[in-house]
C-alpha positions in Angstrom: -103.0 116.1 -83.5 -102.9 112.9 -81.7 -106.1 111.2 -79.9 -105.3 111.9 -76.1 -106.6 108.5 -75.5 -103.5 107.3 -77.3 -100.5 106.3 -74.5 -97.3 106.8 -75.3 -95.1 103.5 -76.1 -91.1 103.3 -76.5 -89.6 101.7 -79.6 -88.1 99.3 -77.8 -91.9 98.6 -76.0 -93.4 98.4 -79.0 -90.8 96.0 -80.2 -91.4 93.7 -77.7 -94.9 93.7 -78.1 -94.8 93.0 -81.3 -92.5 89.9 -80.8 -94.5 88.3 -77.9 -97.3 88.0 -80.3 -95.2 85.6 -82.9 -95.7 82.2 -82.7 -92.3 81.1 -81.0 -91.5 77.8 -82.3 -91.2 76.1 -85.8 -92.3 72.4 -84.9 -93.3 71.9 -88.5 -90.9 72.4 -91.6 -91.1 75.5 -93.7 -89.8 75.3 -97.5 -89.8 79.3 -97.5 -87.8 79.7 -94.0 -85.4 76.9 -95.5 -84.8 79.4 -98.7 -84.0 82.3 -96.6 -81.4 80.1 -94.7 -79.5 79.0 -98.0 -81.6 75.3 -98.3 -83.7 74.6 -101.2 -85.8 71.7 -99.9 -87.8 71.3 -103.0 -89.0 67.7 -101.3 -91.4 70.0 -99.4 -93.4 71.3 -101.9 -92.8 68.6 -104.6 -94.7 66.5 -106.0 -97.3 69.2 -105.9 -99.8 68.2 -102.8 -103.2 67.3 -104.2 -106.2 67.5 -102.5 -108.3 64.6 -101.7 -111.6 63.5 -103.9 -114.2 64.0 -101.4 -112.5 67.2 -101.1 -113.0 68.0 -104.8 -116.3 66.6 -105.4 -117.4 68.9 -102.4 -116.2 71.9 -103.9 -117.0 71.7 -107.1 -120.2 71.0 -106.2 -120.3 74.3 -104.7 -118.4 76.0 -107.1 -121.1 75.3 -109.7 -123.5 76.9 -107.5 -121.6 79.9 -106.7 -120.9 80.8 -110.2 -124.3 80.4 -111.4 -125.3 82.6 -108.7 -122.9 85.4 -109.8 -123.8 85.1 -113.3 -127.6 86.0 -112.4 -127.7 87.2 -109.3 -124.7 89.9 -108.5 -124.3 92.9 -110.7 -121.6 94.7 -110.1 -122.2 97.4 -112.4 -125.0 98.4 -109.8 -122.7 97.6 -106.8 -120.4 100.3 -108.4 -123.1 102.7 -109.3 -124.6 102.8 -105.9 -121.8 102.0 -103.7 -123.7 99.7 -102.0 -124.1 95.5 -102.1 -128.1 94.9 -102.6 -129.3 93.7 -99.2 -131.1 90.7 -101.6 -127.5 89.8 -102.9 -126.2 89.1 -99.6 -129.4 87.2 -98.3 -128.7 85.6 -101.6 -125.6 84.5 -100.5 -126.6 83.3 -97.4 -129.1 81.4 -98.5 -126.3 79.2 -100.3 -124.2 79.1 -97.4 -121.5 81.2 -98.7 -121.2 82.3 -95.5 -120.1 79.2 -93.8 -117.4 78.1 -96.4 -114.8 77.6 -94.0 -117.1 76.5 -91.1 -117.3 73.2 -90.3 -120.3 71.0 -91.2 -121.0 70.4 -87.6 -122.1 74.2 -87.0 -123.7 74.7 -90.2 -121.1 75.4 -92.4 -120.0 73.9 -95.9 -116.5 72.6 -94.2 -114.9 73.8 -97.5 -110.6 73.3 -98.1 -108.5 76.6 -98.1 -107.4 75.7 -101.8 -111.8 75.7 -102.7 -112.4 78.6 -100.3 -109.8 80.0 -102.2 -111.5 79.4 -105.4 -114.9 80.4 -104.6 -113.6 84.3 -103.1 -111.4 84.4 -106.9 -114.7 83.5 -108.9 -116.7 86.0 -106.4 -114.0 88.6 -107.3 -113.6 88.5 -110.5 -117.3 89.4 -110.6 -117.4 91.9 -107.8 -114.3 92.8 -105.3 -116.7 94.2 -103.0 -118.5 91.0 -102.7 -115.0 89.1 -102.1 -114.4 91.5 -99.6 -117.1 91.2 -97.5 -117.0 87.2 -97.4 -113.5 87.3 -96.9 -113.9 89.8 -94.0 -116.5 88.1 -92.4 -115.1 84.5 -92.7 -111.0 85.2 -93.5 -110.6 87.5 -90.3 -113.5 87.9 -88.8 -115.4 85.7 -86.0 -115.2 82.1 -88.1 -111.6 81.7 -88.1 -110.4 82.3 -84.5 -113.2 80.6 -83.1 -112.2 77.4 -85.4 -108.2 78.0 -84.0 -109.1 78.9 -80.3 -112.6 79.2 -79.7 -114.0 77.1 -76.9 -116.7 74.0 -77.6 -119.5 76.6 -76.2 -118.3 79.9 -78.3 -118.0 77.4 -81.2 -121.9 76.0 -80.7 -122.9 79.5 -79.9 -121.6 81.3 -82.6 -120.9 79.3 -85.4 -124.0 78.2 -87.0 -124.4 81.8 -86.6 -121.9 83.1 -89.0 -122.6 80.2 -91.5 -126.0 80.9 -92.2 -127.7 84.4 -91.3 -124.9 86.8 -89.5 -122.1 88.7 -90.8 -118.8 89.4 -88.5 -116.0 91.9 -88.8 -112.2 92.2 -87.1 -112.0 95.3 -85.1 -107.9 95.8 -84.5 -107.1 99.1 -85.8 -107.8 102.8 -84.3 -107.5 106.2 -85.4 -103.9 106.4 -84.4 -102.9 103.0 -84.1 -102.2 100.6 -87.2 -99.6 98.4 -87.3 -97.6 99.6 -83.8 -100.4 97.5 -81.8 -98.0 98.3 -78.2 -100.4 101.8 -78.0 -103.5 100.1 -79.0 -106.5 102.5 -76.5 -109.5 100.7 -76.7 -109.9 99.0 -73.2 -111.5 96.2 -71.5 -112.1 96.8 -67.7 -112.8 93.3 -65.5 -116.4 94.2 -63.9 -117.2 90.8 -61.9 -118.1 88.1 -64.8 -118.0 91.0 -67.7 -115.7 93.5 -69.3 -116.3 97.1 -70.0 -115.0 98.1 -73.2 -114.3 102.1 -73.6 -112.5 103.0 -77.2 -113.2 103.7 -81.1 -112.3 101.5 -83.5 -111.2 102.9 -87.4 -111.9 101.0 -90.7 -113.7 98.0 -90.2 -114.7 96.2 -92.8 -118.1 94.9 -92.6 -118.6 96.7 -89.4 -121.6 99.0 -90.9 -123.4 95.7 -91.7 -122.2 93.2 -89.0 -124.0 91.3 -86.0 -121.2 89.8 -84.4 -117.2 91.6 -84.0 -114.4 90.1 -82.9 -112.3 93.6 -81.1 -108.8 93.3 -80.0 -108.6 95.9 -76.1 -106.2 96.1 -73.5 -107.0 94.8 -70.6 -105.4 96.3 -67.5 -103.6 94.5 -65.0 -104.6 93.6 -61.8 -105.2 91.2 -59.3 -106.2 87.8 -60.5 -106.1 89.6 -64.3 -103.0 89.1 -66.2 -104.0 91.5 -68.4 -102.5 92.8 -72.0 -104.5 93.0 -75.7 -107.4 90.6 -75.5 -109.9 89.3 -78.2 -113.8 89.8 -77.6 -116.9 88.2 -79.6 -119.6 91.0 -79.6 -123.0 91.5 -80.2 -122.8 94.3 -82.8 -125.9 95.4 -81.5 -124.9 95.4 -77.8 -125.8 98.5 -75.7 -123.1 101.2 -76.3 -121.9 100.2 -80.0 -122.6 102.6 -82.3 -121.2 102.8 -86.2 -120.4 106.6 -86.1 -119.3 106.5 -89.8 -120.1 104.6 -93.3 -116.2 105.4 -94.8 -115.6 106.2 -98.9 -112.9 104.9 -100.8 -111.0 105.0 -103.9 -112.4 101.8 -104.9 -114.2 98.8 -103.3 -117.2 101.0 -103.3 -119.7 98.6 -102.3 -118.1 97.7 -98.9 -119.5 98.4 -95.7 -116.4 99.8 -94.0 -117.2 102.4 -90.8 -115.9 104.0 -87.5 -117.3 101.8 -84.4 -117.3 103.3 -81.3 -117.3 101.4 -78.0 -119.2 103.3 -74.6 -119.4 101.8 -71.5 -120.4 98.0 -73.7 -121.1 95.0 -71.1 -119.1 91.7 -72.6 -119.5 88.8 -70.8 -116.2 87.3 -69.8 -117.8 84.1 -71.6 -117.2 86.1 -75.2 -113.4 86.0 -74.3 -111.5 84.0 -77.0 -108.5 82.6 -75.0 -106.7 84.1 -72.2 -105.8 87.5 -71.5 -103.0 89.1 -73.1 -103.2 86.3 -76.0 -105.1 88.7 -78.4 -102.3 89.6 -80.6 -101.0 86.2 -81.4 -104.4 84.8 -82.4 -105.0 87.6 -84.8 -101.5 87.0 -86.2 -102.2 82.9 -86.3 -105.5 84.0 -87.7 -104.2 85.8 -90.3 -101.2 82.9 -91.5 -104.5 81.4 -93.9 -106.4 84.3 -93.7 -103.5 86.4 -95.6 -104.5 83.8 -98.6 -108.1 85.4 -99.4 -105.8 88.6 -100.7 -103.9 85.9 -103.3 -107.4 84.7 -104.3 -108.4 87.8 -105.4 -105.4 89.0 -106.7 -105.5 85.9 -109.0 -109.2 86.5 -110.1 -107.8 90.3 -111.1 -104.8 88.8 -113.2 -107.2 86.2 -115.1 -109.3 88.7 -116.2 -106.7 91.4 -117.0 -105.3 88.2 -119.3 -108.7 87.7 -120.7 -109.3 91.0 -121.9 -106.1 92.1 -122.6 -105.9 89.1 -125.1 -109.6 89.8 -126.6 -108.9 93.6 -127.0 -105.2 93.2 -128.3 -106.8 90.9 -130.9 -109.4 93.4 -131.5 -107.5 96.6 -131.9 -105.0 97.2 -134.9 -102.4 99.9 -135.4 -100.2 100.3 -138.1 -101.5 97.3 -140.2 -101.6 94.3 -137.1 -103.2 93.9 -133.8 -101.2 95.5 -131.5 -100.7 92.4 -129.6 -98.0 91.9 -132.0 -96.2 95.5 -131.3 -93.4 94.5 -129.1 -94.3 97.3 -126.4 -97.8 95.8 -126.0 -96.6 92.1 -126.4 -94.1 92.4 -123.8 -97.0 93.8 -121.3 -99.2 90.5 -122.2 -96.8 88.3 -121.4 -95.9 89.5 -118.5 -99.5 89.4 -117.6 -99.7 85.6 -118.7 -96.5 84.6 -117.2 -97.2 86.8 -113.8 -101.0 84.9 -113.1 -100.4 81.4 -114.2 -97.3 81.8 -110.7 -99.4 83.5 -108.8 -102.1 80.4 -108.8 -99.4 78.3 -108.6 -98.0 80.5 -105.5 -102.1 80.3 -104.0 -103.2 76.8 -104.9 -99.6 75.4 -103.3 -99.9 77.4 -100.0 -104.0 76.7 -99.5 -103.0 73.1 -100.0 -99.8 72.7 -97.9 -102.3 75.0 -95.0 -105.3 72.3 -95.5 -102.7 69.4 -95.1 -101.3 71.0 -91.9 -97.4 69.1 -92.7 -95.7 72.3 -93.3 -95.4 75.7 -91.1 -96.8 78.1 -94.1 -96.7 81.4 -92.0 -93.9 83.1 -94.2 -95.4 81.2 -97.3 -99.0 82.7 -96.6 -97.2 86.1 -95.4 -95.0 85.7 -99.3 -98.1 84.9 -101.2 -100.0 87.9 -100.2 -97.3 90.4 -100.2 -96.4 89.2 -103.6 -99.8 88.8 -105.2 -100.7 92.2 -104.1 -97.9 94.2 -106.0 -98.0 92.0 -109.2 -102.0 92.4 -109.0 -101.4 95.8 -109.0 -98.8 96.0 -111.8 -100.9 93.7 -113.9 -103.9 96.2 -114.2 -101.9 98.9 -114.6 -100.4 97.4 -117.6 -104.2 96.6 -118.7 -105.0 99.9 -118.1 -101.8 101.5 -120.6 -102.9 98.2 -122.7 -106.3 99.9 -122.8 -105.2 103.3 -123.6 -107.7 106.0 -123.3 -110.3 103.2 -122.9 -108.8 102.3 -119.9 -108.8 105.1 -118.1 -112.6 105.8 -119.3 -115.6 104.4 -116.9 -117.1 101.2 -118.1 -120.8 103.6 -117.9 -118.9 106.1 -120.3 -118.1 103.0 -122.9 -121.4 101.8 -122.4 -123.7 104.7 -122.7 -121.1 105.4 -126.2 -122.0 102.1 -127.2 -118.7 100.2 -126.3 -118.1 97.1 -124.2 -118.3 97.8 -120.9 -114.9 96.9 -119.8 -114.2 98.4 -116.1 -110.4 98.6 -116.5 -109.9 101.7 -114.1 -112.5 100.5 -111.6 -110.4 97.3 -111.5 -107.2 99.5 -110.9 -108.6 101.3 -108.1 -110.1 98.3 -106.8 -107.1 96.3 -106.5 -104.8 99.1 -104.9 -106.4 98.4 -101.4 -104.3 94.6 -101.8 -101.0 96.9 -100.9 -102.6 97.7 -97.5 -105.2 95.5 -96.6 -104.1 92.6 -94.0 -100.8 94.1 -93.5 -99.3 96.9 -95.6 -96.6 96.0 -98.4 -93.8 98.0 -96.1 -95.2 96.0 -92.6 -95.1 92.3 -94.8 -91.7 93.4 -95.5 -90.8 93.4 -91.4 -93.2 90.6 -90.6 -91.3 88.3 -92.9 -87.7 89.7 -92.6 -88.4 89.1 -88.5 -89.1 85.5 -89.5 -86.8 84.9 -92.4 -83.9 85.8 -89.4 -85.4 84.1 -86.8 -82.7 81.2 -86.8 -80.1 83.9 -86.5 -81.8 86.0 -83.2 -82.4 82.4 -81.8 -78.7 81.8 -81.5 -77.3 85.3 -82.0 -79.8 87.6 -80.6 -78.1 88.3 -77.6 -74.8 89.6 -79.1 -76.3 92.8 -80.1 -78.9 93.0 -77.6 -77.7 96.4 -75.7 -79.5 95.3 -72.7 -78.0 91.8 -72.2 -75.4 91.1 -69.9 -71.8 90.0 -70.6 -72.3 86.6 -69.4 -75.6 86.4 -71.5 -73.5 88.0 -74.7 -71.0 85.1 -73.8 -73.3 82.4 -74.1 -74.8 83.7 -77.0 -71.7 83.9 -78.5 -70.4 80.4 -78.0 -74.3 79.3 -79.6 -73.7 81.3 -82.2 -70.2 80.2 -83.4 -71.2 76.3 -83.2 -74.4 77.1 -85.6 -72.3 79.2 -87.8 -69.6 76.6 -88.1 -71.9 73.8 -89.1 -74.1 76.7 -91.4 -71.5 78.7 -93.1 -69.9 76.0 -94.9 -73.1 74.4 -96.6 -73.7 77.8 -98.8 -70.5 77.5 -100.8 -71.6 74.6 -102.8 -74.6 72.6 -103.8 -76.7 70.7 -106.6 -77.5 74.2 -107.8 -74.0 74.0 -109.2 -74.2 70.4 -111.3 -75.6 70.4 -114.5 -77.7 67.0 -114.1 -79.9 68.0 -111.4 -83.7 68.8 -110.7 -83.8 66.4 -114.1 -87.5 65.6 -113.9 -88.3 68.6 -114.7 -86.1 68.6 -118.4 -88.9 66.1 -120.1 -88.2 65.6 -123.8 -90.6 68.1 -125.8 -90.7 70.4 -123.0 -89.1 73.9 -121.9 -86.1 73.2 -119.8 -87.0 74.3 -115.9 -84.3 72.4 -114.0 -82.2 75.3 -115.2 -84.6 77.6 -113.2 -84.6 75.5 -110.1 -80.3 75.0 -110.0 -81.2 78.9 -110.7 -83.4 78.8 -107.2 -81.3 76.8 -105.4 -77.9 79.0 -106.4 -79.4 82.3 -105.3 -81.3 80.8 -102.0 -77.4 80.5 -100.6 -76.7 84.1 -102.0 -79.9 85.3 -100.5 -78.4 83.9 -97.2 -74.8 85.0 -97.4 -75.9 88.2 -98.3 -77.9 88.1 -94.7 -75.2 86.9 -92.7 -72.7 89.1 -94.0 -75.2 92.1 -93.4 -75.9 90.8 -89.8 -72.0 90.9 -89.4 -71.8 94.4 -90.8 -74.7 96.0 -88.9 -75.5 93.9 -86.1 -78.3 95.9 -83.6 -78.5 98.2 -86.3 -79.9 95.6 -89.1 -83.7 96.4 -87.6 -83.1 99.8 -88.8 -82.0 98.9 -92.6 -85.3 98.5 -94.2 -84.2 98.9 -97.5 -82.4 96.3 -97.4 -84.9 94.1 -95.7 -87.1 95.2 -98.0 -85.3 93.5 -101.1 -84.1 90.4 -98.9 -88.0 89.2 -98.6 -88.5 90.3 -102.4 -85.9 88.0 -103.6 -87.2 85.5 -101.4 -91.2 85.9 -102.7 -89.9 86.0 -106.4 -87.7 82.7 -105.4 -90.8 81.2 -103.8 -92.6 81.8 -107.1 -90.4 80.6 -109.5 -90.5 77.3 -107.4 -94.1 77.3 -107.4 -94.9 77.5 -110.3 -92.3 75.1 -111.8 -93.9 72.2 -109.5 -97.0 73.2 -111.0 -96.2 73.3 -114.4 -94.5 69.9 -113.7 -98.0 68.0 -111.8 -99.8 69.4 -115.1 -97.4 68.0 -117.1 -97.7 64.7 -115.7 -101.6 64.9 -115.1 -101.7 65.4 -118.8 -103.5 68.6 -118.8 -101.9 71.5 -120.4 -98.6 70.3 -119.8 -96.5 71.9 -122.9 -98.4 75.2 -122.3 -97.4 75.3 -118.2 -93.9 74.4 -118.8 -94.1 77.6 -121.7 -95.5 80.1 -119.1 -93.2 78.7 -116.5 -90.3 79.4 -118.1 -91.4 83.1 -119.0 -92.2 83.7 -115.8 -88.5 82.8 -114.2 -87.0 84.3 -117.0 -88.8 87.4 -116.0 -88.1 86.8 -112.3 -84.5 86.2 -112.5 -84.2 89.5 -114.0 -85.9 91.4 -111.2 -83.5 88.8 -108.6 -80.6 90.3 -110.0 -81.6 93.4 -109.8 -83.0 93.2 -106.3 -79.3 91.8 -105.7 -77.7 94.6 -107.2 -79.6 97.2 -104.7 -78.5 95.6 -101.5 -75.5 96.7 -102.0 -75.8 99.8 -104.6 -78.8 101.9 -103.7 -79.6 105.3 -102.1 -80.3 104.1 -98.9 -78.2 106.5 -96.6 -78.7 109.7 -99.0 -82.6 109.0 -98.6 -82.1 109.3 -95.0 -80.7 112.4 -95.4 -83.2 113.9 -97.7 -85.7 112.9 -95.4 -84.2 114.5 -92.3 -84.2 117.8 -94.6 -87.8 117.5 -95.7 -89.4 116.7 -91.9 -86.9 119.5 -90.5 -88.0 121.9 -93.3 -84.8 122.6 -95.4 -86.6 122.0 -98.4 -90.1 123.8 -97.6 -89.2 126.3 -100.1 -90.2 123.8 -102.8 -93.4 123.0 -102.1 -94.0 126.8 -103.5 -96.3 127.6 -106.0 -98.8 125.5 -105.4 -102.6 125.5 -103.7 -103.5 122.8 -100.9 -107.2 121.6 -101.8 -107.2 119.6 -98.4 -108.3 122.4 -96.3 -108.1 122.5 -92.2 -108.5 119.9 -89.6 -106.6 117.6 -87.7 -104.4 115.0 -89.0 -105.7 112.7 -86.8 -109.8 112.2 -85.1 -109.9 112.1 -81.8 -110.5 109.2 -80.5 -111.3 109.9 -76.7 -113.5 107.5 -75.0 -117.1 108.7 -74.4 -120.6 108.2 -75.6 -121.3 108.7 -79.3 -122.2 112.3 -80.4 -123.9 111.0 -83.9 -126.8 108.5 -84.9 -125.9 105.1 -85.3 -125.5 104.0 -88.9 -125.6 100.3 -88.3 -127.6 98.7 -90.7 -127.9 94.7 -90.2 -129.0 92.5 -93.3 -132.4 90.4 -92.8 
């Protein structure tokens, strides 16, 4: 059943939603949009950018603080226990301005760098995801970060100091029926003289049980003097006509405060507006080219402490005569552990730092890191979990009250499978960056398979595209991928050999884009529809991102003299492992199931094969699909529970 309050939107309307909220222009230089176009400019990324002191001393200052404070003052056995985040923890955390990491020290706020905000959510995770969940919500996403990108001076001295010290704030986007397609987005705005009237429900916002201020994304309608489209709005959580119909249950996260809002008849003053109308898409995505980084953080917290106990238990445990860290089956799962976490802080700490230096566009870098963080994450603690064994799948309370460490492997697993959806599902990241990865192509030859365009246009277009192709084409048959000598800096005597890795890089970053073009050629209009193959086109592109990533950081430990010989060792177990999965990922473009999935699919929706779903009992009982989401005043008591 579908919410009646839902309008119907065309593919090719929803398309072009979708594209009028990218950032149009690339007036900075991106090392991960130069891969995808056959150009390894390693000068972008190396030497590794290193923050400044003040910067350092600043935040690990802080640091110190925070992890004391998790140490003593967060238990996350409790957290898990009682689904719930003590309302002294989070005062707690207030009280040491966790709150205002990113804000600036003007409005409160501890004016931390992305690469120490990132820091402090991975120390906060590690302890409790729940915890990095709802600092990340509230400062990632939420009101802090879009005020700081296109707040006005008022909204910024109004709300600010706000959010640094005492209130929480959540990002209201999705609805019962609309996730990712925002084109049929309901909720609306309604000019009324200097306010809005906002009519809608909004589905699974995080922090939105506990939260003082939201930032909500509504359509306003068009009319005179009103341009109109999806708008952003600051409001007052406890505003007249917002009510939190729903606390929501999850697999894991257990602790966050994740609800259904509803929206009746809710006075904003047009002052709350952030930007114009119709700009309420765009910010959330500019928001979100940083904010996509808290997810890494995390992700990187999850794969240290996989490493950590997986080492300690794998030492611990023996089978047949030896730990079983030295069984080749186990072995093979701790390396890849190792190998995997030391790239994907080399993936986080180069992308927060190239974002807090503002020289480099980092939308598909940010858009890579989290999309790649979130499936190794989640492949790490699986392997922890099989590492485990039987203990793995066993509650850390079960170990405990039998008198074993208390190691929460399976919480961990379920925790981290929310990393694949949160921020932009894995299939979704897989458009997002494909639509950017190609954007030099559209720019020039967009217009050739645009059905819509006219012949003259198609013309043009063409002529555009055959100068860029003549001067493109030609530079991906050769380059210093192919010579033995180069990348030499990183062949130091006494070291692992990563040059190799990085001709390795370069070599496939021209196969990555052949393989493009020639699919462009083949399919033309019809590329949008080829998933699949998108699908791999990004992955090779996140794994050759990583494997450059963390050679340059292997290399500025090296030189900094700080675990130099052990980097250069994990690096070069890490691409090894990579280049396998690159050539696989190769392999599928062209050899894969692609067409006979369609097919099977066609039969399952059109119920050719309902005959095999025999045999079996459906525990999910009746009810729609889908809540309704009509507009109207709430029918339940209001759940919202502020923290004081």
């Amino acid at each position: 059943m579908t919410a009646p309050s839902v309008r119907p939107v065309s593919e090719r309307e929803a398309r072009q939603v979708a594209e009028a909220a990218r950032e149009q222009d690339w007036k900075k230089p991106s090392f991960a949009k130069e891969l995808f176009l056959g150009r390894f400019r390693l000068d972008l990324i190396h030497p590794h950018p290193t923050p400044a002191l003040e910067d350092v001393r600043r935040g690990e200052e802080f640091l110190a603080k925070l992890r004391h404070f998790c140490e003593t003052r967060i238990d996350p056995a409790r957290i898990e226990r009682e689904a719930k985040i003590p309302d002294e923890t989070v005062n707690g955390l207030k009280e040491l301005g966790a709150l205002g990491m990113k804000i600036d020290t003007k409005y409160g706020g501890l004016g931390l760098t992305s690469v120490y905000y990132n820091k402090a959510l991975a120390v906060v995770g590690s302890v409790s995801p729940a915890v990095g969940a709802l600092l990340s919500a509230h400062q990632s996403i939420g009101v802090p970060q879009p005020l700081k990108l296109f707040g006005t001076q008022q909204q910024k001295e109004t709300f600010l100091p706000r959010c640094a010290r005492t209130d929480i704030s959540a990002f209201l986007l999705t609805e019962p029926d609309v996730g990712s397609d925002p084109a049929r987005l309901a909720t609306s705005a309604v000019p009324d003289g200097d306010d809005y009237i906002l009519d809608g429900v909004k589905l699974w916002t995080t922090n939105g049980v506990v939260a003082d201020l939201l930032v909500v994304m509504a359509r306003v309608p068009r009319s005179e003097g009103h341009k109109g489209g999806i708008t952003a709005f600051v409001v007052e959580a406890t505003a007249e006509g917002v009510t939190v119909e729903q606390r929501n249950a999850f697999m894991g996260l257990r602790g966050i405060e994740n609800g259904v809002t509803r929206f009746h008849q809710v006075r904003v003053p047009a002052a709350n507006r952030i930007g114009p109308e119709g700009s309420g898409l765009k910010i959330a995505l500019t928001t979100l080219n940083t904010g996509r980084l808290s997810i890494p953080a995390m992700c990187v917290a999850g794969g240290k402490w996989a490493l950590k106990i997986a080492r300690e238990w794998s030492t611990a445990r023996e089978q047949w005569g030896k730990p079983i860290a030295r069984h080749e089956a186990v072995g093979s799962k701790i390396s890849f552990i190792a190998a995997t976490t030391f790239a994907l802080e080399a993936v986080l700490d180069l992308s927060g730092q190239m974002a807090d230096e503002s020289r480099n566009d980092i939308r598909i870098e940010a858009a890579l890191a989290k999309l790649y963080a979130s499936e190794m994450a989640w492949l790490m603690t699986d392997e922890l979990v099989q590492i485990r064994g039987g203990r793995g799948y066993e509650s850390a309370a079960s170990l405990a009250a039998r008198g074993e460490r208390a190691v929460p492997a399976e919480q961990m697993l379920r925790d981290a499978r929310i990393n694949r959806i949160f921020e932009g599902s894995t299939e979704i990241m897989h458009l997002l960056i494909a639509r950017e990865a190609v954007d030099a192509h559209l720019s020039v030859a967009g217009d050739l398979i645009d059905p819509e365009k006219s012949l003259g246009d198609k013309a043009r277009a063409g002529a555009r595209a055959g100068g860029f192709y003549a001067r493109w084409l030609p530079k991906l048959v050769t380059g210093p991928g192919q010579l033995p000598r180069t990348y030499a800096e990183f062949r130091p005597a006494g070291h692992r050999d990563l040059a190799t890795h990085l001709r390795y890089v370069e070599r496939s970053s021209r196969k990555l884009a052949r393989s493009t073009f020639y699919a462009m050629s083949r399919w033309q209009g019809r590329m949008e529809t080829k998933q699949g193959f998108l699908g791999r086109i990004v992955d090779i592109g996140a794994e050759l991102f990583a494997m450059s990533a963390a050679c340059v950081r292997a290399e500025r430990l090296r030189t900094e003299g700080e675990h130099g010989a052990e980097a250069y060792e994990l690096a070069d177990a890490f691409c090894r492992q990579a280049r396998i999965r690159i050539e696989e990922l190769f392999g599928r473009l062209w050899t894969n199931t692609d067409e006979l999935d369609r097919k099977v699919v066609s039969g399952v929706m059109s119920g050719a094969y309902e005959w095999l779903e025999a045999g079996i009992l459906d525990p999910s009982g009746d009810g729609p699909w889908i809540a309704d989401a009509t507009p109207g005043p709430a029918k339940t008591d209001n759940v919202h529970r502020p923290i004081r």
